[in-house]
C-alpha positions in Angstrom: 0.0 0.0 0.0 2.8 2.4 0.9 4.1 1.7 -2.4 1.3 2.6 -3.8 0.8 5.8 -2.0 4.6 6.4 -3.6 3.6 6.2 -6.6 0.8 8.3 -6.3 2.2 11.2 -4.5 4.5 11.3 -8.1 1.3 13.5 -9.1 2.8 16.3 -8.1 5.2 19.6 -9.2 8.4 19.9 -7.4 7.8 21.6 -4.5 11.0 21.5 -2.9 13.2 22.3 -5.8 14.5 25.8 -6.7 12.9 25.5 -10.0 9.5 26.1 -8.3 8.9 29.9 -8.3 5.2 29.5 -8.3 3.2 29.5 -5.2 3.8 30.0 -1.7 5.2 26.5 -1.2 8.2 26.0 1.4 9.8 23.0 2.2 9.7 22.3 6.2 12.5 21.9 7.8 14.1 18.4 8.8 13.7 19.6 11.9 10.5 20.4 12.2 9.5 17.0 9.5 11.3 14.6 12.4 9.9 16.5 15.4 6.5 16.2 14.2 6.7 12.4 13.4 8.4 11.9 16.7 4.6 13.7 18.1 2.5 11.5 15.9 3.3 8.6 18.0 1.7 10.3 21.1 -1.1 11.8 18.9 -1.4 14.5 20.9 -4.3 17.2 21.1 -3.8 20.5 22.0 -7.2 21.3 22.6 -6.7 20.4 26.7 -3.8 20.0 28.3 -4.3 16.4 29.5 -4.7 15.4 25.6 -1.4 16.9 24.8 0.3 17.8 28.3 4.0 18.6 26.8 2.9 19.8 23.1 0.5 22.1 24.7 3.6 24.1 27.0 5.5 23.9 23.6 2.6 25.7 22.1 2.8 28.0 24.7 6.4 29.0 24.6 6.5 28.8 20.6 3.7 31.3 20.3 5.6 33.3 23.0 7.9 34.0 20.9 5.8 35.0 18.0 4.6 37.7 20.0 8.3 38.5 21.1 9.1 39.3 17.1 5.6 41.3 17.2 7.1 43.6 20.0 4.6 42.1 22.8 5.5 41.1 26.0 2.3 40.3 26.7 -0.4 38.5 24.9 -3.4 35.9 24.0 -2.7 33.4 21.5 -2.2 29.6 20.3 -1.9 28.2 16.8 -4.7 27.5 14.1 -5.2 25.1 11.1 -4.1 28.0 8.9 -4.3 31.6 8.0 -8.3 31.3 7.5 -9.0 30.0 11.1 -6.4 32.4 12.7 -8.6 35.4 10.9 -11.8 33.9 11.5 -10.5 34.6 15.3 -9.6 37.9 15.0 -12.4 39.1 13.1 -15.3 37.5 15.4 -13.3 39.1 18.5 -13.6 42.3 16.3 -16.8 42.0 15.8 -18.0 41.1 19.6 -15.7 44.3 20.7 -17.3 46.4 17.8 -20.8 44.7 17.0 -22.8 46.2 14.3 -19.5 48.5 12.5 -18.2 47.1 9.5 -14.6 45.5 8.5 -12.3 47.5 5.9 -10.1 45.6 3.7 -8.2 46.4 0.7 -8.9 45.4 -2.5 -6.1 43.4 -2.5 -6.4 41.5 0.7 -7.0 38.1 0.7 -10.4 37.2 -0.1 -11.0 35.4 3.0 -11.8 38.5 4.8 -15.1 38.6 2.8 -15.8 35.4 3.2 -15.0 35.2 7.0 -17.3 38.3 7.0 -20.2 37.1 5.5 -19.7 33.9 8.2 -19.6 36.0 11.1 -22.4 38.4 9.8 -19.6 41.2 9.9 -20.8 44.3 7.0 -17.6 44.5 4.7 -16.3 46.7 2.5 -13.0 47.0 0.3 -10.9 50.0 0.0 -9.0 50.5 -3.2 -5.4 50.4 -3.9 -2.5 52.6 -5.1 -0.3 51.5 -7.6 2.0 49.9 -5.6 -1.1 47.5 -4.7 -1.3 49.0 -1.0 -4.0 50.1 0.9 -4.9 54.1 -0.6 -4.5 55.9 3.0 -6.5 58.6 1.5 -9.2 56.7 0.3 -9.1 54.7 3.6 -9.5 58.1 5.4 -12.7 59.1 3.6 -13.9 56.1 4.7 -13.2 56.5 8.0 -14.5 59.8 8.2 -18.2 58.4 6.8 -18.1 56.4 10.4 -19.6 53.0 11.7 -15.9 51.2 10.8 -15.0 49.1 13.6 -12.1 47.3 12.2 -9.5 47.5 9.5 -7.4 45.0 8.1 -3.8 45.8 7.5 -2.6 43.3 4.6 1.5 42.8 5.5 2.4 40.7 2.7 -0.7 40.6 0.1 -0.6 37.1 -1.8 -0.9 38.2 -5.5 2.3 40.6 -5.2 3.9 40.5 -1.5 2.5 44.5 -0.8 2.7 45.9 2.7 0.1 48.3 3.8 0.8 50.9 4.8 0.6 50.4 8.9 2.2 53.0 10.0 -0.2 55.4 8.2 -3.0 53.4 9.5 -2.0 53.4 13.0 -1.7 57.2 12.8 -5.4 57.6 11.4 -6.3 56.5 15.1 -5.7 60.0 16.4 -8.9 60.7 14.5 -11.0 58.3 14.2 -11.8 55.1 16.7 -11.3 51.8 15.2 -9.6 48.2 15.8 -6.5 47.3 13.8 -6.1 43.6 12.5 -3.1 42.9 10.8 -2.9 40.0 8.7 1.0 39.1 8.8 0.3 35.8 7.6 2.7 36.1 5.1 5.0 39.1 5.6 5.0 38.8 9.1 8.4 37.0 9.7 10.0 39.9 7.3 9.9 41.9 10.7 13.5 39.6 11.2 15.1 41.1 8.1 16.5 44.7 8.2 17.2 44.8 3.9 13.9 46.1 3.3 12.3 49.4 1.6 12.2 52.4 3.9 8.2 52.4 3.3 7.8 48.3 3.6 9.9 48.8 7.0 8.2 51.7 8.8 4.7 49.4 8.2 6.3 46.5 9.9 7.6 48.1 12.9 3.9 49.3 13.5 2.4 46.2 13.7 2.6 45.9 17.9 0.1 48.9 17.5 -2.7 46.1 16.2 -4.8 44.7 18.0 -4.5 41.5 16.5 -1.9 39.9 14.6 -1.9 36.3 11.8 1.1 34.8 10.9 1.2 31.6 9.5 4.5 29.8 10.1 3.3 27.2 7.2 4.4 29.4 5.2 7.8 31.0 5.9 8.2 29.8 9.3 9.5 26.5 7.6 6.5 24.2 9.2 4.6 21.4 7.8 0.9 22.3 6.6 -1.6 23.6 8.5 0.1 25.7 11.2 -1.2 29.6 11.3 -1.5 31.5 14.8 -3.3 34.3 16.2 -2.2 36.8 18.4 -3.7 39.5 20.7 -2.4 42.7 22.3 -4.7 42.5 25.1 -5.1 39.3 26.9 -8.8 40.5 28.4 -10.2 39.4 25.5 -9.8 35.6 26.9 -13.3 36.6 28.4 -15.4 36.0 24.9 -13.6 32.6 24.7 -14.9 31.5 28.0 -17.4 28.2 27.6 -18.1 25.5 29.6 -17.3 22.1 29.4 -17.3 19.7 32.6 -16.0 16.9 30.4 -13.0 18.5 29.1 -11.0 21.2 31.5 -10.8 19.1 34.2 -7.2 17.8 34.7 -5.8 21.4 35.8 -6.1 24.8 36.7 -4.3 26.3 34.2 -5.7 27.8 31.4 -6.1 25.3 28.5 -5.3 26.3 24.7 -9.3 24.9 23.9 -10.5 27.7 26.4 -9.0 30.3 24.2 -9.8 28.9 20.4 -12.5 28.2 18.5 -11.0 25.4 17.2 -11.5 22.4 19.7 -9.1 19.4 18.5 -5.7 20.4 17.0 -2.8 18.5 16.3 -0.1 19.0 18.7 2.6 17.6 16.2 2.4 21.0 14.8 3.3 23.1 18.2 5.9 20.2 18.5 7.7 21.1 15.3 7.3 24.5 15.5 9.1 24.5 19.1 11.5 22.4 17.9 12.3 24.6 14.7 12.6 28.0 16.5 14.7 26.5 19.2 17.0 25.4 16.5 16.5 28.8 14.0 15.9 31.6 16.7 13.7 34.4 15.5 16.1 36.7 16.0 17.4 39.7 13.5 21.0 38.4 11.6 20.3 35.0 12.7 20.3 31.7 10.2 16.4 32.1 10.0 16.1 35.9 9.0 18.9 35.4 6.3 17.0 32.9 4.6 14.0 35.4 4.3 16.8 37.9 2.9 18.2 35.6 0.6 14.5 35.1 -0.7 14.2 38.8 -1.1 17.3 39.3 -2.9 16.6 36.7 -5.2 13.4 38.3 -6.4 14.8 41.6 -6.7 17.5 40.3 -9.0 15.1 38.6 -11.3 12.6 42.1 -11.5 16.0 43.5 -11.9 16.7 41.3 -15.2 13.2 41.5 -16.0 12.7 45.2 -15.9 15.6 45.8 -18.1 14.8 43.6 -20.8 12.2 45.3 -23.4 10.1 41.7 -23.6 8.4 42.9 -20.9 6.0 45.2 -18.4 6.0 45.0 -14.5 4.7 45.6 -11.2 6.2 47.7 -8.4 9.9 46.6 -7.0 9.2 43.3 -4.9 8.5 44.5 -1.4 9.2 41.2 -0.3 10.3 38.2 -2.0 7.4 38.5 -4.8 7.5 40.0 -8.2 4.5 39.8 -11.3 5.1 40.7 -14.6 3.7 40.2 -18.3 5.0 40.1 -21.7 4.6 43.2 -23.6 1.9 43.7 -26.1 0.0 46.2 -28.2 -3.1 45.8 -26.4 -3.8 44.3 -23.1 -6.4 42.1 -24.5 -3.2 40.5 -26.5 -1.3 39.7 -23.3 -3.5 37.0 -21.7 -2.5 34.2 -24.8 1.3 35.3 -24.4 1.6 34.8 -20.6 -0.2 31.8 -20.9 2.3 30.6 -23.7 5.4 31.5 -21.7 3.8 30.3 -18.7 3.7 26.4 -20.5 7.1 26.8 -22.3 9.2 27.7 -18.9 7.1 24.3 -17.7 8.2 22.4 -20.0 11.5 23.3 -19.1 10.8 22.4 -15.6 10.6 25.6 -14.5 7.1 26.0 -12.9 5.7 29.9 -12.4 2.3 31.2 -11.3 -0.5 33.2 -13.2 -2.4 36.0 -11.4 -4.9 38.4 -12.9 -4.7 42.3 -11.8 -5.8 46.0 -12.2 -4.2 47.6 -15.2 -3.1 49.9 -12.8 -0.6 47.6 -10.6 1.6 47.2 -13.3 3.7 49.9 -15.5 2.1 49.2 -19.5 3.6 51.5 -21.1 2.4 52.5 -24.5 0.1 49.6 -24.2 -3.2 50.5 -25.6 -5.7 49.5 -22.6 -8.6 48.0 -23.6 -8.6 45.4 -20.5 -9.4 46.9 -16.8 -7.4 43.6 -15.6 -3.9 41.8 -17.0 -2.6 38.1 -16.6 0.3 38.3 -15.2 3.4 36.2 -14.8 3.7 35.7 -10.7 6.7 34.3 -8.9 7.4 33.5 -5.4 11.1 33.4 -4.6 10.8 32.0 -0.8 13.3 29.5 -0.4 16.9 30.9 0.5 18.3 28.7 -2.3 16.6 31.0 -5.1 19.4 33.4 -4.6 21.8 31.2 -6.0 19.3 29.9 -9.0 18.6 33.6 -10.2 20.8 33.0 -13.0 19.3 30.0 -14.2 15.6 30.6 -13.5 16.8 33.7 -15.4 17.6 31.5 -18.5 15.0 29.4 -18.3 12.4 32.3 -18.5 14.3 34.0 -21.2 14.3 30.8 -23.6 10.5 30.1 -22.7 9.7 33.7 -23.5 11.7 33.3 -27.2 9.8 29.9 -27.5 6.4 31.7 -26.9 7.3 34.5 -29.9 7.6 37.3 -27.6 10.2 39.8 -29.0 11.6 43.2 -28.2 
């Protein structure tokens, strides 16, 4: 059967290899991979402390020092299945602290926000862009000024194209107007370790201890095996809309167990295992072996927009904020350009190396002389998150060069 299983899991792209510059797909570490089967023999169950009695203080400690990155010494939090149930948490704490005002989003925040919204019975509405695919503070502020806004979401690290809102900007919209700040770090949120970021990008992150709630999602570039997101908060009181009761569970100890502060009841404690385990060995700490992997992910993409931008095939987005970049081959029309990505998407996969597709605004990305007749443009998408993409720049580099001959794009 396991044989079996083999062969099936063949189904697959390379994740792993430096080749994949598609989606936000990490390899965990051995570490964490060997510390989480180690856990799977216990099975443990971090919903109550006598289902997972050791996992459950690693949780604790591990997601201590989350909020020690975040700036907080003192906090509420415990990990989730992902990114969607860590926001789910934050928004329905929003909305018991701020019932009946409605979430703020960009339009370039993940849709999950809507969606968690229209779960919770939250009103929603998106605020549009700039052209660097951040949150438009002055559109935000019109908003705000309109009243009956209890939260906005701060996007650090938007999935399409890696923008950081601008948080600091946010925050300082407070002196005006009352509102809850949810930043969704899920992605960018370990880029708080690296210091070669943009002026801009780095005064948003050094804001984020001024939310009230915080999502990171060490699935992604905290090196862990899928599905490991946490939620944070700022104030700890807020344990008091968690409280429940249940004679059959919390009955082994005083202390406060994770499943009286969650949503969630079961979780696997393999995941707080490996996560422990992985930030014992890769500190979160600025300069250390863990933030210069994130940096060597950055460089990397900024070297290929680099090669990109100067070569006359094609148009792009804004300088990689974080280890993202889109682009799109250059047309006469816009309408023209969705049948060339496409085509240079499948020729750099047949050469084994594997990109991503996203459709955008015209706006988020430099056309040119283009003639727009399109609102929206496919674009090429690449995610460079694996430290060893700095050293593959050259050759992803000649990869997408001979897939975008291949596909008849010329200068």
């Amino acid at each position: 059967m396991l044989k079996e299983v083999a062969e099936r899991l063949k189904d697959n792209y390379p994740y792993g290899d430096p080749l994949y510059a598609g989606q936000m797909l990490k390899p965990p570490h051995d570490v964490a991979r060997r510390a989480y089967e180690m856990a799977l023999k216990i099975n443990p169950n971090n919903h109550a402390l006598d289902g997972g009695r050791a996992s459950s203080a690693m949780e604790k400690e591990a997601v201590a020092e989350l909020a020690k990155m975040v700036g907080w010494d003192t906090h509420l939090g415990h990990l989730c299945g992902g990114g969607t149930m860590a926001n789910l948490e934050a928004l329905w704490v929003a909305g018991q602290l701020h019932p009946g005002k409605t979430v703020l989003a960009s339009t370039q925040a993940h849709y999950t926000h809507q969606r968690i919204a229209g779960v919770l019975g939250l009103a929603f509405e998106t605020i549009a862009c700039d052209r660097a695919g951040r949150m438009d503070v002055q559109a935000l502020a019109r908003r705000l000024a309109a009243g009956g806004v209890g939260t906005v979401v701060a996007t650090l690290g938007t999935t399409a194209t890696g923008a950081v809102d601008p948080l600091d900007a946010i925050v300082d919209l407070r002196r005006r107007h009352d509102f809850r700040i949810h930043a969704d770090a899920a992605y960018g949120g370990y880029f708080l370790l690296v210091k070669e970021l943009a002026a801009e990008t780095r005064k948003a992150l050094e804001r984020i201890t001024d939310a009230a709630s915080v999502v990171i999602d060490p699935h992604k570039h905290g090196l862990q095996p899928y599905g490991c997101g946490c939620v944070l908060f700022r104030d700890p009181a807020v344990a008091r809309l968690y409280y429940h009761d249940s004679p059959y569970t919390y009955y082994t100890s005083t202390d406060r167990h994770l499943g009286e502060i969650s949503l969630e009841c079961s979780r696997p404690g393999a995941a707080a295992v490996a996560l422990w385990a992985t930030q014992q060995l890769l500190p979160l700490v600025p300069d250390g072996e863990f933030a210069k992997g994130l940096a060597s992910g950055r460089a990397a993409a900024i070297a290929l927009y680099d090669r990109i931008k100067q070569d006359g095939r094609f148009v792009t987005g804004s300088p990689p904020e974080l280890d993202i970049l889109v682009w799109a081959p250059r047309a006469k029309r816009i309408s023209e350009v969705s049948a060339l990505t496409q085509r240079i998407f499948d020729e750099a996969a047949r050469r084994q190396l594997h990109l991503a597709l996203v459709t955008l605004p015209v706006h988020l990305i430099d056309v040119q002389d283009m003639q727009r007749d399109r609102d929206t443009i496919v674009c090429l998408r690449s995610v460079l998150m694996k430290p060893e993409h700095r050293e593959w720049v050259d050759r992803i580099w000649a990869i997408l060069d001979a897939a975008t001959t291949a596909a008849g794009v010329t200068r």
